[in-house]
C-alpha positions, 0 to 999 in steps of 0.5 A: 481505507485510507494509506500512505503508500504512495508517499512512501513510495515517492519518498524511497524514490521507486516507480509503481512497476518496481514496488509492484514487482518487488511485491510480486503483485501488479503496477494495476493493483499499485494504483488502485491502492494509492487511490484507494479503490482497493483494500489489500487482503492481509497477506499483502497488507503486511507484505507492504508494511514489512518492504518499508519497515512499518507497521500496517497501521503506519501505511493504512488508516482504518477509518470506520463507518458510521451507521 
């Protein structure tokens, strides 16, 4: 699943420790979702979504797969 977690992140001017924190998750767990390799559970999904005053489909881009 595609995001724009880092942009955001950037553009608020907070390193991937401090969203982390602020989240209460790992800078780890930042990093795999800015590249990618991690899709949130819904819980943080919206955790995320609420800490930047977005909805979940203004930081995460669904993209289905093709069969």
């Amino acid at each position: 699943m595609k995001n724009c977690l880092e942009a955001l992140r950037k553009e608020r001017g907070i390193t991937q420790e401090e969203l982390a924190r602020d989240l209460q998750v790992t800078r780890q767990t930042i990093s795999s979702l800015e590249k990618g390799r991690y899709n949130p559970s819904i819980q943080l999904a919206f955790r995320i979504a609420r800490h930047f005053h977005r909805t979940i489909e203004e930081v995460f881009i669904f993209e289905e797969e093709e069969t």
